[in-house]
N, C-alpha and C positions, 0 to 999 in steps of 0.2 A: 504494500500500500504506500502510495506518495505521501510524504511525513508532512508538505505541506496541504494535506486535505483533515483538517480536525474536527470535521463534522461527524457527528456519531450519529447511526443510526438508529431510528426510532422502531423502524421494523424492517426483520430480516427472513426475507423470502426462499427457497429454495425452487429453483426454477424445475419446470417438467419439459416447456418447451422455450424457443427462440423469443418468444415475446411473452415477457412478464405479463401480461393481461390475461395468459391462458392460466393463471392461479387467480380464483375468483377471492383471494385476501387481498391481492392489492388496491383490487378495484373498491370491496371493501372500506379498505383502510381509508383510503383517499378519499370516500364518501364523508366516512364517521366526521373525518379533521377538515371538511370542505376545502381539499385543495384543489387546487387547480391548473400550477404550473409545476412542472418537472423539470429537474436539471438532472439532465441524464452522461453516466459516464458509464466505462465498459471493456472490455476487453477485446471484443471482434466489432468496429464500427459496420462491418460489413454484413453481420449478425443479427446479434441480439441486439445491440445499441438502435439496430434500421430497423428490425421488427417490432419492439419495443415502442419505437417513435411512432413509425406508422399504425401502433396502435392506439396509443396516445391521442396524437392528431383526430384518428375516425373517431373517439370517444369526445370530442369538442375539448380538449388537455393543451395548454400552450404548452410548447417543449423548446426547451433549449439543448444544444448538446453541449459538452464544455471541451470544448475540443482537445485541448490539453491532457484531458485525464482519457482519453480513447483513442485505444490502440487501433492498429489495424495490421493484418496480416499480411493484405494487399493494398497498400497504401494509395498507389494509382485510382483504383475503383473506392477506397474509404471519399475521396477527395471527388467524384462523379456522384459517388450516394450522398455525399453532404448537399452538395446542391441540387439533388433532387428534392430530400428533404426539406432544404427550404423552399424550393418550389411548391410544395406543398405545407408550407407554413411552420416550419420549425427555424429556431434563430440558434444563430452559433454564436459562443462566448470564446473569447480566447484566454480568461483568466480561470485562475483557481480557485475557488470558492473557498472562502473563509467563514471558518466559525468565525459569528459579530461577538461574541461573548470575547473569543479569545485577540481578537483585534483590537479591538475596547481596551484590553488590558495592557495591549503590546506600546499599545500611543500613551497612555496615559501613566507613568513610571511610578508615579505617586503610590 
């Protein structure tokens, strides 16, 4: 795990297939806590990260990917699937996502 990602997760899924939305906890989950945007990272952008998203999206979910934290096996086609996906309405980030708790604490020396 990248040491600069300090967000702990709140819930941990164990995937069956390609797109996390085929375990009927996430969807779930995301109802219970009214979320509505994902920041999604991953291991095979070309994968679970694009089936994931494109499930996301058909469920009305903004998605971000964070581009930094996803990998890709085949980098060429990771880079064709990102702008598909945003053709279809996902945004890329290029940063790494900070715990605010632990940000807060890093400015503030007091």
């Amino acid at each position: 795990m990248d040491p600069r990602i300090t967000a702990k997760p709140d819930l941990d899924i164990e995937k069956s297939k390609s797109d996390a939305f085929g375990e009927q906890e996430l969807s779930a989950f995301l109802k219970t806590h009214q979320l509505d945007h994902l920041i999604l990272t991953g291991l095979d952008g070309n994968a679970c990260v694009k089936n994931t998203s494109i499930g996301a999206l058909n469920r009305g979910y903004r998605v971000e990917l964070c581009d930094p934290a996803i990998l890709a096996y085949n980098q060429k086609a990771w880079e064709l699937q990102k702008e598909a996906l945003q053709e279809m309405g996902a945004a890329v980030s290029h940063d790494i996502v900070e715990n605010a708790a632990d940000a807060g604490a890093e400015k503030d020396p007091a």
